[in-house]
C-alpha positions as CSV (number, residue, x, y, z in Angstrom):
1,X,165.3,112.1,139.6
2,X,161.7,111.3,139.3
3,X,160.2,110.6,136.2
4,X,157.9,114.1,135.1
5,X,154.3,113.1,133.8
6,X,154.5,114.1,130.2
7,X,151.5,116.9,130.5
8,X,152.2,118.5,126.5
9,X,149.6,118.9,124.3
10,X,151.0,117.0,120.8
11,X,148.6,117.7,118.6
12,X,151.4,120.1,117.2
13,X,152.7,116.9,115.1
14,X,149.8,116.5,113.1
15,X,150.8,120.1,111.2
16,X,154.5,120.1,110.9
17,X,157.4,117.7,111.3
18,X,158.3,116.2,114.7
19,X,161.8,117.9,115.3
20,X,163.0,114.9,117.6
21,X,161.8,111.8,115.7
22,X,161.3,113.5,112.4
23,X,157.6,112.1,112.2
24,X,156.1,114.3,109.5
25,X,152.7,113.6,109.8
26,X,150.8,115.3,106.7
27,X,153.2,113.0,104.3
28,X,151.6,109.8,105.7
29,X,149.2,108.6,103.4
30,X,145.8,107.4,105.6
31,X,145.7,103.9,103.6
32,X,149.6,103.2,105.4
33,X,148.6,103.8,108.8
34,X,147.5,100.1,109.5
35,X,150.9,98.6,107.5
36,X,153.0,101.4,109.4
37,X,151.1,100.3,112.8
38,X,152.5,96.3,112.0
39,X,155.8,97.6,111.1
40,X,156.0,99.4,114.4
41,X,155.0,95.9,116.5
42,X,157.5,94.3,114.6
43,X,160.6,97.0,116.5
44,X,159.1,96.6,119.4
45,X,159.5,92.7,120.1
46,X,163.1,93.4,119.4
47,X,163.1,96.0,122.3
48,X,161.2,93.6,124.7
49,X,163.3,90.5,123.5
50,X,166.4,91.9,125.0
51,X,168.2,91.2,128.3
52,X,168.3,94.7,129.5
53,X,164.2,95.5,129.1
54,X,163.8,96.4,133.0
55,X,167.0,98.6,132.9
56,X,166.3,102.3,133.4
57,X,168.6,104.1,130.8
58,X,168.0,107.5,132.2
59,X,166.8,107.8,135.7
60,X,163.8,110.4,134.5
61,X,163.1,107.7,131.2
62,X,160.9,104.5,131.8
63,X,162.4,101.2,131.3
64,X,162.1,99.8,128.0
65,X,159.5,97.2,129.0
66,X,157.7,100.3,130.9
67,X,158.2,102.2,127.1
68,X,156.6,98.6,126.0
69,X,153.4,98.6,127.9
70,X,152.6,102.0,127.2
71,X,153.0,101.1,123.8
72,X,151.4,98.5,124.1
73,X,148.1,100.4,125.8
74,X,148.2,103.2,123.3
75,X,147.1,100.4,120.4
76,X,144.5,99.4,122.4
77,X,143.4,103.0,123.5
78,X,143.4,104.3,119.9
79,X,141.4,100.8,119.5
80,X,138.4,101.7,121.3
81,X,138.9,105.3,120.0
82,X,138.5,104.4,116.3
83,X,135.5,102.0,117.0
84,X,133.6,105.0,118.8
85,X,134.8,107.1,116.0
86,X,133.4,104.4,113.5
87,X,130.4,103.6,115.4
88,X,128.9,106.9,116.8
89,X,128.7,110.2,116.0
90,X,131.7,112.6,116.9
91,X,131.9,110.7,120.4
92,X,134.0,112.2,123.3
93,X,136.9,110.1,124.5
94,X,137.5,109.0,127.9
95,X,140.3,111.0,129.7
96,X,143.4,108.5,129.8
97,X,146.4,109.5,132.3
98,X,149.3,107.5,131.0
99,X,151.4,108.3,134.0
100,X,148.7,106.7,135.8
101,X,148.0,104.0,134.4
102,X,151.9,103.0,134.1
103,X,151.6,103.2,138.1
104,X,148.5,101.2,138.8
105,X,149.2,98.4,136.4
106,X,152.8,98.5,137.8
107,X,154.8,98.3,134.1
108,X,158.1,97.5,135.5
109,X,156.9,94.2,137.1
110,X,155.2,92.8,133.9
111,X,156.2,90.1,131.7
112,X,158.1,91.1,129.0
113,X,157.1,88.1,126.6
114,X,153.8,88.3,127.9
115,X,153.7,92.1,126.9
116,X,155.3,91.5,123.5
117,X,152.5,89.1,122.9
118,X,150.1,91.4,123.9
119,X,151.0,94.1,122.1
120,X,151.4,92.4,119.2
121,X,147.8,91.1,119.4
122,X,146.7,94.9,120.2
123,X,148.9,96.4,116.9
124,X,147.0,93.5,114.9
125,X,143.5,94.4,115.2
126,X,144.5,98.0,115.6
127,X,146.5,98.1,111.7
128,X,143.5,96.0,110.4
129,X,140.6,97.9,111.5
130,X,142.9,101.0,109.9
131,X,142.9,98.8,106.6
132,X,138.7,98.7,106.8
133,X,138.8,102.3,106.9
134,X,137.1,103.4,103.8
135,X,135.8,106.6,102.0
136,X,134.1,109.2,104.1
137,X,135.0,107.3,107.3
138,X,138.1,109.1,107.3
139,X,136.8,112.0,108.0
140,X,134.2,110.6,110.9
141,X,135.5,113.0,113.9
142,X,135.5,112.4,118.0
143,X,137.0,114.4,120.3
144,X,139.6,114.3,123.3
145,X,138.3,115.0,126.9
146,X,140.7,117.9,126.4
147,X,138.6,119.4,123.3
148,X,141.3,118.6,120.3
149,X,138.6,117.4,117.8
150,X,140.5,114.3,115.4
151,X,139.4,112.6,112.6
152,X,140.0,109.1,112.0
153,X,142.5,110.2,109.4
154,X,143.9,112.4,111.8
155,X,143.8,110.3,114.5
156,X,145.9,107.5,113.0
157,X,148.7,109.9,112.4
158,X,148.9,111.1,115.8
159,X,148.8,107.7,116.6
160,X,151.7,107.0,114.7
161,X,153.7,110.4,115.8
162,X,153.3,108.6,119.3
163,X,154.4,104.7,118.4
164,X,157.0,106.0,116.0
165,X,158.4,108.7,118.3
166,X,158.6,106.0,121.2
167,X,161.4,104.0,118.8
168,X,162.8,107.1,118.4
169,X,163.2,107.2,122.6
170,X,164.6,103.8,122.7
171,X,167.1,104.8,119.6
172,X,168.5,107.2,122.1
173,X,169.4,105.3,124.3
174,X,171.7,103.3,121.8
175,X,168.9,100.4,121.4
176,X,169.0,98.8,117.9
177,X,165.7,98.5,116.4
């Protein structure tokens, strides 16, 4: 079985409580989000340390090095998003296919300590240019290519619904984090 591009709209999780993960988005407090960014990092070079990172679990799931490099390109997507956010007024964001992008960059053939450094690096600036948020530039907005409007507050909890709910994938398939 092929792997289905995940086409949902999850702005859903930054109302009410993820029902898989159990993200609960409105009880994150906005000053966390760059300490709960680290935090996340930190599970995933556990998941790219081990043996089995290019082993598909589930034959419609991505490897847990693919899971890795996605992760690892959602910090620095949601990077350049907060600096527009930060740096212009209500800025549109670039359309980003994920399914694409996992494709073209060929995830499965990467690195995996390469990938773990990288992401890392990426979770870094991302969590400390959260911490510099400060006053009203939590409520600076952008929007998606898609038209769901964010503000940086928001914008670090659907971050997090995404990072977090990503552990929750590799949970399932019986990987300690």
């Amino acid at each position: 079985m092929a792997i289905a591009p995940d086409t949902k709209n999850w702005t859903w999780v930054l109302e009410r409580r993820c029902p898989e993960c159990g993200f609960d988005a409105p009880q994150v407090r906005h000053e966390d989000v760059g300490r709960l960014i680290r935090e996340n990092a930190a599970a995933w070079q556990i998941v790219l340390a081990r043996a089995d990172v290019r082993q598909r679990f589930r034959d419609d799931m991505w490897t847990p090095l693919e899971y890795g490099c996605h992760v690892r390109d959602v910090y620095r997507i949601m990077g350049v998003r907060l600096e527009l956010m930060l740096t212009e007024d209500e800025p549109t964001f670039a359309n980003w296919d994920q399914d694409a992008t996992a494709a073209e960059d060929a995830y499965g053939t990467q690195d995996p300590e390469r990938v773990a450094s990288e992401l890392d690096a990426a979770a870094r600036r991302l969590g400390e240019r959260f911490d510099g948020v400060v006053g009203a530039q939590w409520s600076r907005r952008g929007m998606r290519s898609d038209g769901s409007a964010f503000t940086v507050e928001s914008l670090g909890r659907y971050a997090l619904h995404d990072l977090l709910h990503h552990i929750y994938d590799m949970e399932r398939f019986g990987i300690e984090v």
